[in-house]
N, C-alpha and C positions, 0 to 999 in steps of 0.2 A: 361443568359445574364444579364448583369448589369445594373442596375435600374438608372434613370435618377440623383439620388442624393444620390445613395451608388455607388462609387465607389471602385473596388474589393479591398479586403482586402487579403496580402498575409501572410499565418500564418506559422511559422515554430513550430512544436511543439517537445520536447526533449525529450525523454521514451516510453516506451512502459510496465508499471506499471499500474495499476489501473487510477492512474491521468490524464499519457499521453494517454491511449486510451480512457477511459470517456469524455476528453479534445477535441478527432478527432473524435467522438459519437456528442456531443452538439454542439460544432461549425461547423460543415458539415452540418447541420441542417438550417444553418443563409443561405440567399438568401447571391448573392456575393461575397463570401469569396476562396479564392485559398489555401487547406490546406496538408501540409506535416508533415507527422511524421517521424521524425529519430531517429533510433536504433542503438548503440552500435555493439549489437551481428548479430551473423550470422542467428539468428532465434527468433521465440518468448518462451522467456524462463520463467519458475517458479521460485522460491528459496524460501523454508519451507513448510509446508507441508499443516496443515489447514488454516483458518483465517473465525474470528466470524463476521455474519452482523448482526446487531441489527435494531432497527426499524429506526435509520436516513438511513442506508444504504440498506434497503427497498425500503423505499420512492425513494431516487435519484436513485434506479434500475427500479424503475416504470417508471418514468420522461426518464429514458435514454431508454424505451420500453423493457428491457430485463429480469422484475423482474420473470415472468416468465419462463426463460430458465434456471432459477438457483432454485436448492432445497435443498439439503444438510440437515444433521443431527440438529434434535431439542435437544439445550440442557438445556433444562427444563426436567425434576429437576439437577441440578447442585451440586451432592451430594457432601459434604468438610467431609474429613478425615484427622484424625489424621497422618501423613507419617511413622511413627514409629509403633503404635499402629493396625490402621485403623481404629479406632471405626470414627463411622459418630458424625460428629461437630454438619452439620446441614445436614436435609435431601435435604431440596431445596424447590423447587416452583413446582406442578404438569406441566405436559404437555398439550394445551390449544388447541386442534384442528383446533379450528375457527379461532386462529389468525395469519392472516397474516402476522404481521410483526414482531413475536416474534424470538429472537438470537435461529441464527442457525449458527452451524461449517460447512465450506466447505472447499473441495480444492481450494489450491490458484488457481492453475492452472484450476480449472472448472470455477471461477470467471473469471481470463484471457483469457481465452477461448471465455467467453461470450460476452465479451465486444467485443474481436475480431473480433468477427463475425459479430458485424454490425458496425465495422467503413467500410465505403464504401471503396471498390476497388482499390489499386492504389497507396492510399495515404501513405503505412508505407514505409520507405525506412530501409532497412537492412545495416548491414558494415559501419555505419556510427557513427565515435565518435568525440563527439565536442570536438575541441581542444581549439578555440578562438571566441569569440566578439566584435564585431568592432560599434559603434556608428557614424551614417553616417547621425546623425542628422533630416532632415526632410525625406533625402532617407530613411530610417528606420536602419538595423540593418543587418550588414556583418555578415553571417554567415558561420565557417571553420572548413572541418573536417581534422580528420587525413589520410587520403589518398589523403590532396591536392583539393579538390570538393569544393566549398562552393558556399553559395547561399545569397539571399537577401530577408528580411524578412520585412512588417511595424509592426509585433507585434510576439515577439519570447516568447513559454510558457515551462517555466523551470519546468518539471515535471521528472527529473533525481535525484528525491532522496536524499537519506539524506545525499550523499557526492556530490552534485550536483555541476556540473562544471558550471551551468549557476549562483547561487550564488554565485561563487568566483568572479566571475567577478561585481556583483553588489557588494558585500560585502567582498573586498578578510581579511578582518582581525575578520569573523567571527567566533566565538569559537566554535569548537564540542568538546563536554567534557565526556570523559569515566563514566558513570554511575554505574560504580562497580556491574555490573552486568553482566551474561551470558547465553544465554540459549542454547539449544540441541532440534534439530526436528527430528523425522522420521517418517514413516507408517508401520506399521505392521499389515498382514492380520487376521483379526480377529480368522480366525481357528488357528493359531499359539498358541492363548492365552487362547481357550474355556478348557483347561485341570485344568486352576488354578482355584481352589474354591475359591466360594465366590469373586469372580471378575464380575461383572455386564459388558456386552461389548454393552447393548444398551442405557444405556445413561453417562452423564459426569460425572466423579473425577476430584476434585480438592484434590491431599492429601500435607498438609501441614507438613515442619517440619522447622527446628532453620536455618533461613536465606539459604532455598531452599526450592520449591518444586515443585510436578509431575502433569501434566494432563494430563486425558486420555480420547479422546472424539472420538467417533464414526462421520465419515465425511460424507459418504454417508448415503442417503435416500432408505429404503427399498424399491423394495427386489433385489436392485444392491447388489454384491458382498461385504460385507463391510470393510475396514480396519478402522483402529485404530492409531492414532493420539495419539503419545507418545512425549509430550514437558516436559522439563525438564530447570528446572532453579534456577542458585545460586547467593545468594546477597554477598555482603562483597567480592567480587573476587577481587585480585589483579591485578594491569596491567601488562601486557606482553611486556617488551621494546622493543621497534621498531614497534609493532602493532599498527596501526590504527583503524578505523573502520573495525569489520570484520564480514564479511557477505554471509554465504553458506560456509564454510571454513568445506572440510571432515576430522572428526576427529576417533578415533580407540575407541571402544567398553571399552574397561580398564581406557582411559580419564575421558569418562563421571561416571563410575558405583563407579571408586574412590568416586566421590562426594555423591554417595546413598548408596553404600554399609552396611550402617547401618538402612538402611528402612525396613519397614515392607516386612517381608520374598514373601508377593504376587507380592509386587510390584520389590523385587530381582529376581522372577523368571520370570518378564515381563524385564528385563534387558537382563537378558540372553536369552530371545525369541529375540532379537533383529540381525539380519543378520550383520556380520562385512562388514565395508564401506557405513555403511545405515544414519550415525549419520552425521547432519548437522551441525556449531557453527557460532551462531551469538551473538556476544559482543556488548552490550547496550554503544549508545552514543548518546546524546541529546544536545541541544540549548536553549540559550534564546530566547524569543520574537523577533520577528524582529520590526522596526521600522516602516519598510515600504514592502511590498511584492510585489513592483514594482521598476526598475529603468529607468532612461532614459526617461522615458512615454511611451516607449515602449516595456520594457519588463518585465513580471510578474511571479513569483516563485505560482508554487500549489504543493500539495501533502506535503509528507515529505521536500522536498527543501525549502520551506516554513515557516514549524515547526517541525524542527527536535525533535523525542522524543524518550525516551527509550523503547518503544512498550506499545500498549494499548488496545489488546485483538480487533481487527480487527478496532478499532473507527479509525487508520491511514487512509485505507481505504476510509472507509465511509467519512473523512473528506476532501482528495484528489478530489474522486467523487463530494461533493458538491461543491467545489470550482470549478472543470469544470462547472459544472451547473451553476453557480453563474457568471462566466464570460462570459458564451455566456449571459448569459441574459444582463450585463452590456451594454456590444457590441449594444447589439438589442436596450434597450435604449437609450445609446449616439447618435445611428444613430437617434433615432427620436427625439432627441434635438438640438441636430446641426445641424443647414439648410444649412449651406456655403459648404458642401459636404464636407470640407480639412478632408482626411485619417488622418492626424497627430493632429487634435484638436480631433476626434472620439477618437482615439485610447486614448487619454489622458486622455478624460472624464471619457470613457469605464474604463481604468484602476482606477482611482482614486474611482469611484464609489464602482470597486474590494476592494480594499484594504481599503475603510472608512466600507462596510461591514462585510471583513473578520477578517483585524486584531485584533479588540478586542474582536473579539471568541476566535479566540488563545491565545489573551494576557491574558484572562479568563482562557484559559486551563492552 
């Protein structure tokens, strides 16, 4: 029931990524609030294969109670090779038993998984992609999908990503800029690769070469079955005309091994361990700064929609999650600053308080 001087707050939240479900995690938590997640697809889905949590994204898995339900592969020592060669550059850092919060690879999809599982009951709605935004003032915020549905929102949270439809709408002339970069994911079960010498499968490669190269990191925690975590990536790429953003796009085994086929012969025959139709491509494209990571007063960009970046070894993640975290706490304070109860000064405070905390992290990063 709602409390004599919070009046319900309705939230519509957009994704189902790391941001939009850490985002229906932290705000279902607040007394009074009526919240909805909508999703695109018909399901809750993955796209690449590992992703690194370091110690901020630790922390906000502690805060979100789930840091426990996630373990994933330590990758300490993080040994760098030569790509050509293989000789080790550097051997890395030992592995640290005791610490809790030291970078670890996991699946994406074990991270999604987890968060799923404790947004309460109810709240995701599937088949649902935003099409429009309507500003209805003190009403709060029309929201439309494409099958014709739409709802009404006092505070809508853009957590759709780096091509996010809910920042066209605050900012339709903002630039995402191909970052001449590309990279390749897949998994491969580690018995596939035990035959090559001298190939280590239980902790990370980094093998570097001339504007590319390979990691190979163990994703599970023993003694689950393990695979292997094969990312690959090249700088200086030219653009592809007509291509946009592209992201999860299946490409053919001969694609990617053009680009290595001159690497160290270990790492040619971990190409050719690879199952055709297994290889994912996703083409780096990032943003400036944003100005502001709210519009209207009532509506705010987290995750990547945000700060768009050309990928940063799981910190996207971890940075999405803190921003949920970071706006229900906003929420909880405004409410105890503004006595007049008005939903639409909360929300405003709420949000401005988001974005005088947030933005110049980012604008730092």
């Amino acid at each position: 029931m709602p409390s004599a001087t919070s009046p319900i707050l309705r939230i519509a939240v957009i994704g189902t990524g790391p941001g939009g479900l850490s985002s229906a995690i932290a705000l279902s938590q607040l007394p009074d609030v009526h919240i909805r997640v909508y999703e695109k697809a018909s399901e809750l889905k993955s796209l690449g294969a590992g992703i690194s949590i370091n110690h901020n994204g630790w922390k906000v898995l502690e805060l979100l109670g789930i840091r426990d339900d996630i373990q994933g592969a330590s990758t300490n020592p993080t040994v760098q090779r030569n790509a050509y060669t293989g000789e080790i550059v550097d051997p890395g850092v030992a592995h640290d038993p005791n610490d809790r919060y030291e970078a670890r690879r996991v699946r994406r999809l074990v991270l999604q998984e987890a968060l799923y599982a404790r947004v309460p009951p109810g709240l995701i709605e599937f088949n649902k992609k935003l099409i429009g935004l309507e500003d209805l003032g003190k009403n709060g915020v029309r929201v439309v999908f494409e099958d014709g549905s739409e709802t009404i929102a006092d505070i809508v949270v853009g957590a759709d990503g780096i091509r996010s439809v809910v920042r066209r709408h605050l900012a339709p002339d903002y630039p995402l800029n191909y970052a001449y970069q590309v990279g390749w994911r897949t998994l491969i079960p580690a018995e596939r690769l035990r035959h090559i010498p001298d190939l280590p499968l239980d902790t990370t490669s980094w093998w570097y070469g001339k504007a590319k190269s390979v990691w190979l990191s163990p994703v599970d925690e023993p003694p689950k079955s393990r695979d292997i975590e094969f990312t690959c990536r090249v700088f200086n790429e030219p653009p592809i005309p007509g291509r946009t953003v592209s992201w999860g796009i299946s490409v053919s085994n001969a694609e990617v091994f053009s680009r290595f086929e001159d690497c160290d012969p270990r790492l040619v025959e971990v190409f050719r361990q690879v199952p055709e139709g297994s290889w994912t491509e996703f083409a780096a494209y990032a943003g400036p700064a944003m100005e502001n990571l709210m519009g209207w007063d009532k509506v705010v960009l987290v995750g990547d929609s945000s700060h768009p970046s050309a990928g940063g070894f799981g910190s996207g993640s971890a940075f999405a999650m803190e921003d949920s975290w970071t706006l229900a706490r906003a929420i909880e304070y405004a409410r105890t600053m503004v006595t007049t109860g008005s939903v639409s000064e909360v929300i405003g405070d709420a949000l401005r308080v988001f974005n005088e905390v947030r933005r110049p992290y980012y604008k730092a990063m």
